[in-house]
C-alpha positions as CSV (number, residue, x, y, z in Angstrom):
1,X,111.3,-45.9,-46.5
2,X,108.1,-44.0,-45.3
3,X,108.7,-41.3,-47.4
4,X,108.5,-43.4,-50.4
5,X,105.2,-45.5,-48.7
6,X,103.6,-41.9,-48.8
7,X,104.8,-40.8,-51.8
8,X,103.5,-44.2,-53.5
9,X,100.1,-43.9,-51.5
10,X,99.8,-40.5,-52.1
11,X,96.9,-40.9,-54.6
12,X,94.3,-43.7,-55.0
13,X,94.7,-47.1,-57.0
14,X,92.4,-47.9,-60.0
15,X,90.2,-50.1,-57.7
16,X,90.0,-47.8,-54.9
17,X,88.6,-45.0,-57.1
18,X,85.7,-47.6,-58.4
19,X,84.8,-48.4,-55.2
20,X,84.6,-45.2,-53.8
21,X,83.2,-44.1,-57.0
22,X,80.7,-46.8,-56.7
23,X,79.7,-45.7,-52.8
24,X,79.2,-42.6,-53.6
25,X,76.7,-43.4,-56.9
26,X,74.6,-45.5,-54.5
27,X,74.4,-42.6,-51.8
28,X,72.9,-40.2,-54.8
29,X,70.9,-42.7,-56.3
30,X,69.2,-42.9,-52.7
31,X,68.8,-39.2,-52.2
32,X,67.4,-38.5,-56.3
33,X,65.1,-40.9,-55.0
34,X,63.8,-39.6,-51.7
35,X,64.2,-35.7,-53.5
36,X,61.7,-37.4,-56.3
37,X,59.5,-38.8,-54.0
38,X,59.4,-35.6,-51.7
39,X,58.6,-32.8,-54.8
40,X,55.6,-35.5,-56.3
41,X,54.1,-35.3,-52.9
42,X,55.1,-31.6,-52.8
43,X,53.3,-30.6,-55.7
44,X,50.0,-33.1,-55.4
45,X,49.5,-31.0,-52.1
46,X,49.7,-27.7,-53.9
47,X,47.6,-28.7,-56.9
48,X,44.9,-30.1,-54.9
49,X,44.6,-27.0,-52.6
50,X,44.8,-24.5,-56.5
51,X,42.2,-27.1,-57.0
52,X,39.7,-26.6,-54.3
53,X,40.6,-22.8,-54.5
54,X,39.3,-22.6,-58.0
55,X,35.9,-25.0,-57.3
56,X,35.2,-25.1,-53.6
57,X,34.1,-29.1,-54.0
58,X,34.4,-30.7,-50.4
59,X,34.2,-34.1,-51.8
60,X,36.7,-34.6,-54.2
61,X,39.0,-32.1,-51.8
62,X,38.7,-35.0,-49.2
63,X,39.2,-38.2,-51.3
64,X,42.2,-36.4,-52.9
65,X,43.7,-35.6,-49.6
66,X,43.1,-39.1,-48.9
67,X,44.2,-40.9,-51.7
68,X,47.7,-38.4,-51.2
69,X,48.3,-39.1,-47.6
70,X,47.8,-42.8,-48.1
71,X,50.3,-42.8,-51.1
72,X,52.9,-40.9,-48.9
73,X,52.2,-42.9,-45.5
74,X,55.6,-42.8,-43.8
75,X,55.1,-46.6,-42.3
76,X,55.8,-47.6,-46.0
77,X,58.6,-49.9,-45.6
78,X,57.3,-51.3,-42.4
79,X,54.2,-52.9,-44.4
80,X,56.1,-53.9,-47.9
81,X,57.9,-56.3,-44.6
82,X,55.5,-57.8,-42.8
83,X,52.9,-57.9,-45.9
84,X,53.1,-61.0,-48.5
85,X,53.2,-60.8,-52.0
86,X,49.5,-61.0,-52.5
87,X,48.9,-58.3,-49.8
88,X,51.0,-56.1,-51.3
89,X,49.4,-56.4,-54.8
90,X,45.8,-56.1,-53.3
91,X,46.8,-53.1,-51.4
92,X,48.6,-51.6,-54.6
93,X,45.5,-52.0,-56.1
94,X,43.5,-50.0,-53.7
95,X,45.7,-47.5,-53.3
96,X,45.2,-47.0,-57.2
97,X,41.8,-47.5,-57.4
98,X,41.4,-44.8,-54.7
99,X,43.5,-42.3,-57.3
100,X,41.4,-43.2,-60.2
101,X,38.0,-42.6,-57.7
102,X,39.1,-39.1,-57.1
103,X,39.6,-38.3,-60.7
104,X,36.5,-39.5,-61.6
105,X,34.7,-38.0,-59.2
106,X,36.1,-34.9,-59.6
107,X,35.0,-35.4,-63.6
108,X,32.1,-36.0,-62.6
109,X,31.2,-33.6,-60.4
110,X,32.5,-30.6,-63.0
111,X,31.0,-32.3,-65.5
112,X,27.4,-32.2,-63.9
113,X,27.5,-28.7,-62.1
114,X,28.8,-25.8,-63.3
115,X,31.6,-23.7,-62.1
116,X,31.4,-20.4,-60.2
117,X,30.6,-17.5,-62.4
118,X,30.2,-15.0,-59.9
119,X,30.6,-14.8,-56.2
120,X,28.3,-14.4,-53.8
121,X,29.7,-11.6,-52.4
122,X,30.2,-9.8,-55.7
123,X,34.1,-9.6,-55.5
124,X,35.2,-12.3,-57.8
125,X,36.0,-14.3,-54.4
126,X,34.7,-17.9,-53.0
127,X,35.5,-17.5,-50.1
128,X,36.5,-21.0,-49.5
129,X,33.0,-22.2,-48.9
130,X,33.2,-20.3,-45.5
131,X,33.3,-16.7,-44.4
132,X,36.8,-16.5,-45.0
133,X,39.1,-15.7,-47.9
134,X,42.2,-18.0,-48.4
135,X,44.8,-16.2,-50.6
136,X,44.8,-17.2,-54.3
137,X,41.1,-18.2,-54.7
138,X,39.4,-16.9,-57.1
139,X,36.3,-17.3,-59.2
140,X,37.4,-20.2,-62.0
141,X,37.4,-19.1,-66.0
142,X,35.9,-22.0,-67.2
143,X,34.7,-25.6,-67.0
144,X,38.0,-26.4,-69.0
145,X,40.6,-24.6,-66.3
146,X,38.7,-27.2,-63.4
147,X,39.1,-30.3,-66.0
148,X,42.8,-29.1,-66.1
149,X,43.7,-29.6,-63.0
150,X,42.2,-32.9,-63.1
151,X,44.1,-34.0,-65.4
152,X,47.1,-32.5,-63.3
153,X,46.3,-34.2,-59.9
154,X,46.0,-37.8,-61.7
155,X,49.2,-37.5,-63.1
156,X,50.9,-36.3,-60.4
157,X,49.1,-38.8,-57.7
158,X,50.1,-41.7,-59.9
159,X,53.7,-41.0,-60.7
160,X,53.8,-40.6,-56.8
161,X,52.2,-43.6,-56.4
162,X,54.6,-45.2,-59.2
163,X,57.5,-43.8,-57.0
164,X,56.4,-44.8,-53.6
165,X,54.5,-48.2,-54.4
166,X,55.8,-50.2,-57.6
167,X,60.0,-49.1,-57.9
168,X,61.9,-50.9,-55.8
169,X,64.7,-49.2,-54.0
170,X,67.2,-51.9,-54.1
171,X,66.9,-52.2,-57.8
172,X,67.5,-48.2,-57.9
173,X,70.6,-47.8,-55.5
174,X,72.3,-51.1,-56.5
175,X,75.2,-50.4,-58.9
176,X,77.2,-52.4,-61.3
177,X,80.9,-53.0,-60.1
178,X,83.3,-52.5,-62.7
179,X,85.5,-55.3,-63.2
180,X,89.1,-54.4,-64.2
181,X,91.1,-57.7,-66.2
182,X,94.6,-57.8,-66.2
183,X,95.6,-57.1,-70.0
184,X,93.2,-53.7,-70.1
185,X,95.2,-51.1,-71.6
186,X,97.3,-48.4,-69.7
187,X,94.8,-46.0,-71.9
188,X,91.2,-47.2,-69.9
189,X,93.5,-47.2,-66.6
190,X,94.7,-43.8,-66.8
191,X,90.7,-42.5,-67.7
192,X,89.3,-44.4,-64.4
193,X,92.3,-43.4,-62.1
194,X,91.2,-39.4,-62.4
195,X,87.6,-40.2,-60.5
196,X,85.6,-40.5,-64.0
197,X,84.9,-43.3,-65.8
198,X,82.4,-41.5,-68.2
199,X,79.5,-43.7,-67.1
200,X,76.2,-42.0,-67.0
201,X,73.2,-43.9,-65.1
202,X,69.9,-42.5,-65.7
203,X,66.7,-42.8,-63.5
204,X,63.5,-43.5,-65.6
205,X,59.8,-44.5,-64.4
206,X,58.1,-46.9,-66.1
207,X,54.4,-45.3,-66.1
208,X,52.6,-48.6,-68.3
209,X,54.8,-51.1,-66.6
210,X,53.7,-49.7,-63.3
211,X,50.1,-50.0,-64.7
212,X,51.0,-53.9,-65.6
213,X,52.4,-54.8,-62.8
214,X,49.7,-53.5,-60.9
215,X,46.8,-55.1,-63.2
216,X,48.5,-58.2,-64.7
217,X,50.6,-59.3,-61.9
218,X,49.5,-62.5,-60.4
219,X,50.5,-63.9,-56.9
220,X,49.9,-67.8,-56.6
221,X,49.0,-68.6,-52.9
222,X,51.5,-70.4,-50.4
223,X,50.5,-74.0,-49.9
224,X,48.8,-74.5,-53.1
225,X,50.4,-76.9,-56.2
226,X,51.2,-75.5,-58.8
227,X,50.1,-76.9,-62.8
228,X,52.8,-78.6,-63.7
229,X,53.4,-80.4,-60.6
230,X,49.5,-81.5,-60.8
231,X,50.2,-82.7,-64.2
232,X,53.3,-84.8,-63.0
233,X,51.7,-85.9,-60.5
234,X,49.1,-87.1,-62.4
């Protein structure tokens, strides 16, 4: 009798295999998500540092650094808790306005003095501002390389924000049960009990609804009636 119990457990049931199939989509769906959220802040670093390499600019070094260390503050989920839904949509909206700042500064700032054409010390070296010489600096080729990375750094600094600020992780790692009926054929049944059921879930960022949400979205105030129960009332 055991030997038969073992024999007739030996392998998983349809519905065990979805669960555990299920379980284990919701543990990658977390980690693609923290791996995402890891190489945008990953590379802003790096391309602000090329950045400052290239033009030596203290000021749109330091609201850049800034803007990428408030995106990335690790006492995230602590706030998005203990913040209301209006608090968290003003401070989405600094923390955006604080990326758009830095680009336009940094604009700015190329746009009104010129880049390095030669070094002080005559080596084709900066010199990061200082008496010292940081690997990889160099004298820039041209206004247009400095309005290239830019363009770089805002993208990157607002798909990070995208990623740490507007996408929710429950709506991310949550995944759709599969619900097996009774009459299914012996055909779908024999495809789910290997492990694959041929489902492929994709992870895509919504850069203009992040943009809506953050612009359009409007929070009405605890306490306060609302229009249509003024109009009833009235």
């Amino acid at each position: 009798e055991m030997v038969d119990t073992f024999l007739s457990q030996r392998y998983p049931t349809v519905e065990q295999t979805l669960a555990n199939n299920a379980s284990s989509l919701t543990q990658q769906k977390r980690l693609l998500l923290a791996n995402l959220r890891a190489l945008a802040g990953s590379i802003g670093y790096v391309l602000i540092a090329v950045a400052y390499l290239r033009d030596v600019s203290f000021v749109p070094l330091f609201l850049r650094l800034m803007t990428q260390m408030s995106l990335g503050v690790p006492t995230k989920h602590l706030l998005l808790r203990v913040l209301s839904e209006k608090e968290k949509a003003e401070q989405r909206m600094f923390l955006l306005s604080g990326v758009v700042l830095g680009a336009l500064v940094s604009v700015l700032s190329h746009l009104i003095y010129k880049p390095y054409k030669t070094s002080k010390m005559g080596d084709l070296q900066l010199h990061g501002g200082f008496t010292v010489q940081f690997i990889g600096e160099r004298v820039p080729y041209g206004r247009w390389e400095l309005f290239m990375y830019d363009v770089l750094i805002f993208c990157c600094q607002y798909v990070y924000f995208c990623l740490m600020w507007t996408t929710d992780d429950l709506e991310v790692v949550q995944s759709r049960a599969a619900n097996l009926s009774a009459d299914e054929d012996a055909f779908n049944n024999d495809i789910l009990s290997d492990g694959f059921d041929g489902n492929v879930f994709l992870l895509s960022i919504d850069l203009w609804g992040c943009l809506n949400q953050v612009l359009t979205r409007e929070v009405s105030e605890p306490g306060l009636p609302q229009p249509a129960e003024q109009s009833a009332s009235i």
